[in-house]
C-alpha positions as CSV (number, residue, x, y, z in Angstrom):
1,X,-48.4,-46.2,-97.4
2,X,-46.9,-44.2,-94.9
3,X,-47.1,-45.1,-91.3
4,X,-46.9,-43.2,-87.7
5,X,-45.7,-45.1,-84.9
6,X,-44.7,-42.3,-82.0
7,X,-44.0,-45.9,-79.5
8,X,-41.3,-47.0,-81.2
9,X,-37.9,-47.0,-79.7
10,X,-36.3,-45.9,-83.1
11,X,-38.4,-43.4,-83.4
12,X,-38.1,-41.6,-79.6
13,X,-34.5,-42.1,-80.7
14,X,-34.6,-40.5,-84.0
15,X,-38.0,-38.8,-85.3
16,X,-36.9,-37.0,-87.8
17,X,-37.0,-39.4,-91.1
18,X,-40.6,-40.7,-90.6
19,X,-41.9,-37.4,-90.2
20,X,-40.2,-36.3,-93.0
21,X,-41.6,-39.3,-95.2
22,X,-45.0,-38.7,-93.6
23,X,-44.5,-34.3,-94.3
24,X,-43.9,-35.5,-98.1
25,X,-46.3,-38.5,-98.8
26,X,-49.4,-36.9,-96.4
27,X,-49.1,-33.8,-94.3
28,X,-52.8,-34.3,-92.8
29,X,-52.8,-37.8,-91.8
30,X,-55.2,-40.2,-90.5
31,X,-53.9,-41.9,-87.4
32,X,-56.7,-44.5,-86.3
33,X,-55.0,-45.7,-83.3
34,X,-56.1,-42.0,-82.1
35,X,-58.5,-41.7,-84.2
36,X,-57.4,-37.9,-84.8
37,X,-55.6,-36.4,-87.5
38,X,-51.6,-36.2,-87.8
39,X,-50.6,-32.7,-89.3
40,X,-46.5,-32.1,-89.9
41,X,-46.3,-29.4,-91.8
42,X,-45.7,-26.3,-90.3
43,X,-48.3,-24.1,-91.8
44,X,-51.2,-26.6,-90.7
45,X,-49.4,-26.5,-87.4
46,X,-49.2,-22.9,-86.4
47,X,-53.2,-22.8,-88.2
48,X,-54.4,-25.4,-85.6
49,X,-52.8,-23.5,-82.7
50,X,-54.2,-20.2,-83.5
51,X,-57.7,-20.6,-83.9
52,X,-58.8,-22.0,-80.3
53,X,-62.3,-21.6,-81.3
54,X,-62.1,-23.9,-84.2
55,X,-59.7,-26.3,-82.9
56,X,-60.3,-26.5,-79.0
57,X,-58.1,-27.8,-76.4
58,X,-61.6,-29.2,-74.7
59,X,-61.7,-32.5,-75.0
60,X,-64.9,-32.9,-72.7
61,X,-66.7,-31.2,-75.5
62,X,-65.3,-33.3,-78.1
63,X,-66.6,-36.3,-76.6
64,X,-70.4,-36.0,-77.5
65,X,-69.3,-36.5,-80.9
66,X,-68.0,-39.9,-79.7
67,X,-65.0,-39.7,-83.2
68,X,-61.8,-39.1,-81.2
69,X,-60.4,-42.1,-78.6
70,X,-57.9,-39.5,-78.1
71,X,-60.8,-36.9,-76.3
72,X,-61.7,-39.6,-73.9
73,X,-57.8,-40.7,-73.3
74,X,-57.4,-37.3,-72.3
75,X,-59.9,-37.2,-70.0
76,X,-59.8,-40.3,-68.3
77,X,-63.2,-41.9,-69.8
78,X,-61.9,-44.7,-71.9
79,X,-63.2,-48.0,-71.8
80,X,-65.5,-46.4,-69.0
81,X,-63.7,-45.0,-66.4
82,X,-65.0,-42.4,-64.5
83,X,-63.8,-38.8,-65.5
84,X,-60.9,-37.6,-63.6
85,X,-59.9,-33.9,-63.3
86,X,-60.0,-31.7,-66.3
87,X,-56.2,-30.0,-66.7
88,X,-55.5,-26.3,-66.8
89,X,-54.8,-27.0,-70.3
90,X,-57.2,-29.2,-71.5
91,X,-60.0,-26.4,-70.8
92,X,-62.3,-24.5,-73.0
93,X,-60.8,-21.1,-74.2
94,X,-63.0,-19.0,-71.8
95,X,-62.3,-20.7,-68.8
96,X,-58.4,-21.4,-69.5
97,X,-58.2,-17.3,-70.4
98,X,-59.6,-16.9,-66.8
99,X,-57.8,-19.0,-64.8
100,X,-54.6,-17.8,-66.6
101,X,-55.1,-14.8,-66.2
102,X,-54.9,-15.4,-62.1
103,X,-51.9,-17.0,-62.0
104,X,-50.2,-15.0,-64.9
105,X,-48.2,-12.5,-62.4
106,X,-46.5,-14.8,-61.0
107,X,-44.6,-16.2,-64.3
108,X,-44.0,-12.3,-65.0
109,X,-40.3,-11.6,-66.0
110,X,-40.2,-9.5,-63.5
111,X,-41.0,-12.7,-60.7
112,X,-38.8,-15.3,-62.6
113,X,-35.5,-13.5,-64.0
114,X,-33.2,-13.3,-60.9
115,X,-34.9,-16.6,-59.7
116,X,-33.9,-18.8,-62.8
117,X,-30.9,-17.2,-63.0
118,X,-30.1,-18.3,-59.4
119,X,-30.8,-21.4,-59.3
120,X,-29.5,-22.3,-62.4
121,X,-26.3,-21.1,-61.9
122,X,-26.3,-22.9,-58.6
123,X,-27.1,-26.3,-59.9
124,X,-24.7,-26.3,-62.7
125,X,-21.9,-25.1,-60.6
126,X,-22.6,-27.8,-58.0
127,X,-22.3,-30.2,-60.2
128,X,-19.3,-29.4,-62.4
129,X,-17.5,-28.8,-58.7
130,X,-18.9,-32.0,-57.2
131,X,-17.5,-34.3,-59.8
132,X,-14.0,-33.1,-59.2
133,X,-12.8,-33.4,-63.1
134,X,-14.9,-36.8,-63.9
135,X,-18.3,-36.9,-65.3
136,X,-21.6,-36.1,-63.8
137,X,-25.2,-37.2,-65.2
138,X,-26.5,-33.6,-66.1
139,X,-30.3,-34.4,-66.1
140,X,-30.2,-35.8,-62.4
141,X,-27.5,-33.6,-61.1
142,X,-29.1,-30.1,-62.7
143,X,-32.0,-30.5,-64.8
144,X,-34.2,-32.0,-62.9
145,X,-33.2,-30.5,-59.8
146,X,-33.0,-26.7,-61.4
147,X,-36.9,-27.4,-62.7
148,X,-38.3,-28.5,-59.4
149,X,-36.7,-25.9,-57.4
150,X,-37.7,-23.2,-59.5
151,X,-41.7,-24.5,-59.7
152,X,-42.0,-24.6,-56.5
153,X,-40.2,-20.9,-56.0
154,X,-42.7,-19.6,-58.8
155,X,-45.9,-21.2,-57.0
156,X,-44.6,-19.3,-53.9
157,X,-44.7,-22.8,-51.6
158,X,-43.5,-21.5,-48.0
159,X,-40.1,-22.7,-46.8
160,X,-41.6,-25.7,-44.3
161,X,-43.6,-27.0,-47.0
162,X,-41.2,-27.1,-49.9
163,X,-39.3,-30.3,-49.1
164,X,-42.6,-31.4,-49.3
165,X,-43.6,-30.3,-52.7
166,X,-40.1,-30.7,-54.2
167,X,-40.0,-34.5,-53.2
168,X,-43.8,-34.8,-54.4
169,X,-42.8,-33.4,-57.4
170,X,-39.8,-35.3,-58.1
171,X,-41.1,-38.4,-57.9
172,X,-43.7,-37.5,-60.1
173,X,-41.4,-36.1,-62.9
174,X,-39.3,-39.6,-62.5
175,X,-42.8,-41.5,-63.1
176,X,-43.7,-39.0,-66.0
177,X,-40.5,-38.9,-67.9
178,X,-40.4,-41.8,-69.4
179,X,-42.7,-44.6,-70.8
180,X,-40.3,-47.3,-69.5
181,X,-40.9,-46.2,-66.1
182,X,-41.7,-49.9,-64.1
183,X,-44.2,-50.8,-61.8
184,X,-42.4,-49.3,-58.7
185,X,-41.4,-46.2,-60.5
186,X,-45.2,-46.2,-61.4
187,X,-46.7,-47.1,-58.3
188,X,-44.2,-44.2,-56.5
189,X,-45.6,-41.7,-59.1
190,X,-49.4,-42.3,-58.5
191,X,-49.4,-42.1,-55.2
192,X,-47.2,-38.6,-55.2
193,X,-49.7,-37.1,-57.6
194,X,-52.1,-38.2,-54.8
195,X,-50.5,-36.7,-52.1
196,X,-49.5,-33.7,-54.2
197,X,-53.1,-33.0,-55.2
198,X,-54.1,-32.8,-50.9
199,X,-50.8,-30.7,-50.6
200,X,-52.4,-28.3,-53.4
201,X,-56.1,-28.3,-51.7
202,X,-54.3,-27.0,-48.2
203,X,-52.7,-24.9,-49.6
204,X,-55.4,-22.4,-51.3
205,X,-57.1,-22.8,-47.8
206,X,-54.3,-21.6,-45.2
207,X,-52.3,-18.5,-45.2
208,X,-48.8,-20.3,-45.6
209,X,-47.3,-18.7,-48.9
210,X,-46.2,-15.1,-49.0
211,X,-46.0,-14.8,-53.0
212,X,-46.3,-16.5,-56.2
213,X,-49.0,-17.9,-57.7
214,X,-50.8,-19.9,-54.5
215,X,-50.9,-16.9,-53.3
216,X,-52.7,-14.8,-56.3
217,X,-55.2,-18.2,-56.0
218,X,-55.9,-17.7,-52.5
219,X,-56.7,-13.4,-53.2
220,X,-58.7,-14.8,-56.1
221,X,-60.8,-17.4,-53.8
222,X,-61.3,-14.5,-51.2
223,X,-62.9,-12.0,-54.1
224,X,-64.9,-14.8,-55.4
225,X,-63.3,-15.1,-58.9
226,X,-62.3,-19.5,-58.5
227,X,-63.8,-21.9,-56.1
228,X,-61.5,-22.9,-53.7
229,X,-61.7,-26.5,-55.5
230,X,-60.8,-25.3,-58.9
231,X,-57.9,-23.0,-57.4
232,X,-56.3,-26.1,-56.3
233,X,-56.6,-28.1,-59.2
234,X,-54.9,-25.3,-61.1
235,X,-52.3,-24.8,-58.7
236,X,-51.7,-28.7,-59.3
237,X,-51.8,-28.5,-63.0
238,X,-48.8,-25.4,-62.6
239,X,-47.1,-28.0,-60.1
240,X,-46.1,-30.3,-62.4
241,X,-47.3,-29.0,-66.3
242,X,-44.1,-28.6,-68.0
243,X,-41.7,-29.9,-65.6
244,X,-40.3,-32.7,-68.2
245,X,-40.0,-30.8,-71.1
246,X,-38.4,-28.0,-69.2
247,X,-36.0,-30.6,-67.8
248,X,-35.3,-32.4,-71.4
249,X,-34.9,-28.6,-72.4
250,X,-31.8,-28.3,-70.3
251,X,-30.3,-31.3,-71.1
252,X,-30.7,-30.8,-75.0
253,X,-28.9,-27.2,-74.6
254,X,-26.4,-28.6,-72.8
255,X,-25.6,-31.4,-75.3
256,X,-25.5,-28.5,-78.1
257,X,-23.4,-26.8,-77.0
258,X,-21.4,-30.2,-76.5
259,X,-21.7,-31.1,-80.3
260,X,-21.2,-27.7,-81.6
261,X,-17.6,-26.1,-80.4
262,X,-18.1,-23.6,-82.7
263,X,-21.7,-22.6,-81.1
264,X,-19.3,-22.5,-77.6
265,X,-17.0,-20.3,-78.9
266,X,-19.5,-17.9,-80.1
267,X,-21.6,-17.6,-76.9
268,X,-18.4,-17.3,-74.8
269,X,-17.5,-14.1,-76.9
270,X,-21.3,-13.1,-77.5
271,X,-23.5,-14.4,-74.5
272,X,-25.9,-11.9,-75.2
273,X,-27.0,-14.7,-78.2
274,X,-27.9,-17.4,-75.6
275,X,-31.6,-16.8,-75.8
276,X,-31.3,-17.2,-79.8
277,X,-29.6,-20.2,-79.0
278,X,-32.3,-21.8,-76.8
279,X,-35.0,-20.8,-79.8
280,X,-33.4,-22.4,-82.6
281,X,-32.3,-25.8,-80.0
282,X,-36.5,-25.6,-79.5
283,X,-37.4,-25.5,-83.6
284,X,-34.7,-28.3,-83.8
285,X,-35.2,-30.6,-81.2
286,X,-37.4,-29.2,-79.2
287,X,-39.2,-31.8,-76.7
288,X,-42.6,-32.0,-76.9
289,X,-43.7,-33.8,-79.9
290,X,-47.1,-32.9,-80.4
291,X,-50.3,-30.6,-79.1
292,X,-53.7,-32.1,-79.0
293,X,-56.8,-29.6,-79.9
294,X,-60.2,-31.1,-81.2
295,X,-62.4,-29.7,-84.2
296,X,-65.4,-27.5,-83.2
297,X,-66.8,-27.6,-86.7
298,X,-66.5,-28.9,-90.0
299,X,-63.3,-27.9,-91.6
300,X,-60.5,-28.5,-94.1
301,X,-57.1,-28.9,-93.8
302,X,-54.4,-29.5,-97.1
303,X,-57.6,-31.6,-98.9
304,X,-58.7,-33.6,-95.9
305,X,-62.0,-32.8,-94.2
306,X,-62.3,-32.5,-90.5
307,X,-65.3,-33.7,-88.7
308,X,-66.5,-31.3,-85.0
309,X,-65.2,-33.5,-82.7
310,X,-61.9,-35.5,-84.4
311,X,-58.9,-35.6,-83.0
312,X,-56.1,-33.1,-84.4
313,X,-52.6,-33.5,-83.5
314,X,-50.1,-30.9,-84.4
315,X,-46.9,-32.3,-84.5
316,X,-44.6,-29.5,-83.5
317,X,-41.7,-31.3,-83.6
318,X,-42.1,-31.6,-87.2
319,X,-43.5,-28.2,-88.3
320,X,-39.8,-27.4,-87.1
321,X,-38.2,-29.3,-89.5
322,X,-40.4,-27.9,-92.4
323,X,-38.5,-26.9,-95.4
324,X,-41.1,-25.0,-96.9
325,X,-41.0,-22.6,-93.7
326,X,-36.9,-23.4,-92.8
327,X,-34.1,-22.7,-94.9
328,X,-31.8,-26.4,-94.2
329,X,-34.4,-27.7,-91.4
330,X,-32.4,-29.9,-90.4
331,X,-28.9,-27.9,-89.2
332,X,-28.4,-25.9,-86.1
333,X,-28.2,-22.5,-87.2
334,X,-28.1,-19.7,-84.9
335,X,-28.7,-16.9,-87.6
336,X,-31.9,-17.4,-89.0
337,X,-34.9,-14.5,-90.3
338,X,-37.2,-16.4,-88.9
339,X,-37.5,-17.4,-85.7
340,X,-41.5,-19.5,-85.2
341,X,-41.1,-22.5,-83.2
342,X,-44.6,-23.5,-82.1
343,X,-42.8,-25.7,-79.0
344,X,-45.4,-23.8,-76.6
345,X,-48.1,-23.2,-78.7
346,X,-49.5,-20.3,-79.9
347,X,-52.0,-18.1,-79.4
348,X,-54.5,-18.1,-76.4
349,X,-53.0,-21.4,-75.1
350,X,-49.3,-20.6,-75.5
351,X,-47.7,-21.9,-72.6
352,X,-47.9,-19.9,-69.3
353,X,-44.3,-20.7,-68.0
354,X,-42.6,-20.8,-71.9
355,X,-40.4,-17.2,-70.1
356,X,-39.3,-19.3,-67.4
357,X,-38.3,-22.2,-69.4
358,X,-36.4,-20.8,-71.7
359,X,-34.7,-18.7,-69.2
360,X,-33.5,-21.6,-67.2
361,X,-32.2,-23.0,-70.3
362,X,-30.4,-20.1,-71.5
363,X,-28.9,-19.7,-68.0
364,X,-28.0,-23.1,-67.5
365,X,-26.1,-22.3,-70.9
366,X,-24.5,-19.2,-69.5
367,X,-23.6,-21.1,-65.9
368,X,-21.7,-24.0,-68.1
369,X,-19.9,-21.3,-70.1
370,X,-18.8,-19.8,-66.7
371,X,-17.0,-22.9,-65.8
372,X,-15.0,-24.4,-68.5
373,X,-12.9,-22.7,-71.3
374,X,-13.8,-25.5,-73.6
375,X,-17.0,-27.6,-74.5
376,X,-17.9,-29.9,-72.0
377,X,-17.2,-33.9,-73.4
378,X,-19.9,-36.1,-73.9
379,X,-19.4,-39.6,-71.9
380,X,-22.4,-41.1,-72.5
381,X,-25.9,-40.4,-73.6
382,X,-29.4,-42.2,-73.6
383,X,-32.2,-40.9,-75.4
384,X,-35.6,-41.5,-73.4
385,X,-38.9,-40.0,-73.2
386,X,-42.6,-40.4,-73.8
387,X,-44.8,-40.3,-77.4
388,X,-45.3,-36.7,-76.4
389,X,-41.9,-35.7,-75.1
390,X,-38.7,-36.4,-75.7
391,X,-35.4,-36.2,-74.5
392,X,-32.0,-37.6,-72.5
393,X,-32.9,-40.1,-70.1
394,X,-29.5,-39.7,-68.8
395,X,-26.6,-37.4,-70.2
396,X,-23.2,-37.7,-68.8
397,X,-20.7,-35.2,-69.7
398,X,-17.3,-34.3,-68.0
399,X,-15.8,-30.5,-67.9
């Protein structure tokens, strides 16, 4: 019988194959380590994600049903801890619509174009020109940097507090990155997200932000529409939700268009085709791995029945390898007719800073054709991650 084991080394390495095997021998599997069900076909996948009502992101309501250790992983009950604090994204579909639709302006186009573009541009070029011909390590000399910078210029963080969020956050996204992480990486980590979560209540309460989304939370607090408690713990969700995959994001396109001189060639003469670029690196090895939601009500999926409360995982990473739904899943192609990778969900929950992660990609892409005439070499790669992200732990490349 088919297995799923998302913690093994071989499999952060290489996904692909088992979720092939498990696509074939059972699309709607039973994983009882979660004790929710597995889904890897794409159709299941993009069914899950659009019906919020039947498959919820609230795990707090799928608890009372007491069938899913994943619902009580997610919010911080097992083995009888106290419940922590909910996530933006872990909310019913009422609630997340509302508080979304606060903080929505502020990951606007409009808001985030010239930003990304800016600070993409200026991380890549400092890199390529720091290393003076010999390699750099992309994900610590831009990625990471590029995706801090630009949170923290989308949340609207005044300029004496953001060394202060940017180092927070950093730390925090070195903790979160990977499940080798050690004890002092660890320790480092919990006490930022400590610190950061203070940072986040004082800032909803003073008048230190001109724009962005802290200070669309502090306009909202003032007219009554969030508590001045919730405000923060949204603003600390939108402080760090994201921040790896967008970071692994970067990396991956990068590496592309390492692997695929022809792909170089083509954006060089056609740039205008970055964004397509950055879609179809997303369906193929897009980061996150899976989406959590929780039945609401008895249902089917392929001929499994779904009990209110189970766990459901949608496995993105495989819906985008889907034959049935791709035409050769498994090739980089930029010219495809269909284009529906479920990498930030869909529907109501699709992710509220999906425009500004893809554009930092796709100019991170545009900065690197800027500087070199040919593909950039790799030097040396090593695939890292979590069970529910993936990517380079460290990518060294030379231009």
């Amino acid at each position: 019988m088919v297995d799923w084991k998302p913690d093994r080394p071989s499999y952060l390495k290489n996904p692909y194959p088992a979720l092939a095997r498990l696509r074939k021998e059972d699309p709607v599997h039973w994983d009882s380590k979660f004790e929710a069900w597995v889904l890897t076909k794409y159709e299941d996948c993009d069914t899950v994600l659009k019906q919020p009502s039947v498959f919820s992101s609230d795990a707090n309501a799928a608890i009372r049903h007491n069938r899913s250790i994943l619902a009580r992983q997610l919010t911080g009950t097992l083995d009888g801890n106290r419940q922590g604090d909910v996530p933006f994204i872990r909310t019913g579909l009422e609630e997340h619509k509302h508080q979304r639709a606060l903080a929505s302006p502020a990951y606007n186009v409009n808001h985030y174009g010239q930003i990304v573009k800016e600070i993409a541009w200026k991380w890549t070029h400092g890199a390529v020109s720091a290393a003076q011909g010999e390699s750099f390590e992309a994900m610590s000399g831009i990625a990471n940097q590029a995706v801090v910078e630009t949170v923290y210029e989308l949340l609207g963080t005044s300029p004496g507090e953001r060394s202060n969020y940017e180092s927070l956050g950093t730390t925090i996204q070195a903790w979160r990155a990977h499940s080798g992480a050690g004890p002092i990486v660890r320790s480092q980590g919990v006490r930022a997200q400590a610190a950061l979560r203070d940072v986040c209540k004082h800032a909803v309460s003073t008048n230190s932000a001109p724009n962005g989304a802290i200070a669309l939370l502090r306009d909202a607090i003032e007219v009554g529409s969030i508590s001045e408690e919730d405000a923060a713990k949204l603003l600390f969700d939108l402080s760090i939700a994201g921040n790896n995959a967008t970071a692994f994001l970067i990396g991956l396109m990068l590496w592309i268009l390492a692997i695929t001189p022809d792909l170089f060639e083509r954006l060089k003469v056609q740039p205008e085709l970055t964004a397509l670029a950055v879609i179809e690196a997303l369906r193929w090895q897009g980061p996150t791995q899976f989406i959590p939601r929780f039945a609401t009500e008895t249902t089917s999926l392929g001929n499994r029945t779904i009990k209110p409360g189970e766990g459901v995982l949608a496995v993105v990473t495989a819906a985008g390898r889907d034959p049935e739904r791709f035409e050769r899943p498994d090739e980089f192609l930029l010219d495809r007719s269909f284009r529906g990778q479920l990498q930030f969900g869909s529907g109501e929950h699709h992710c509220i800073g999906a425009g500004a992660a893809m554009g930092l990609a796709e100019q991170a892409i545009l900065a690197m054709l800027s500087v070199t005439d040919t593909p950039p070499l790799i030097q040396k790669i090593e695939w890292g991650g979590t069970m529910t992200l993936r990517g380079f732990k460290s990518l060294y490349l030379k231009v």
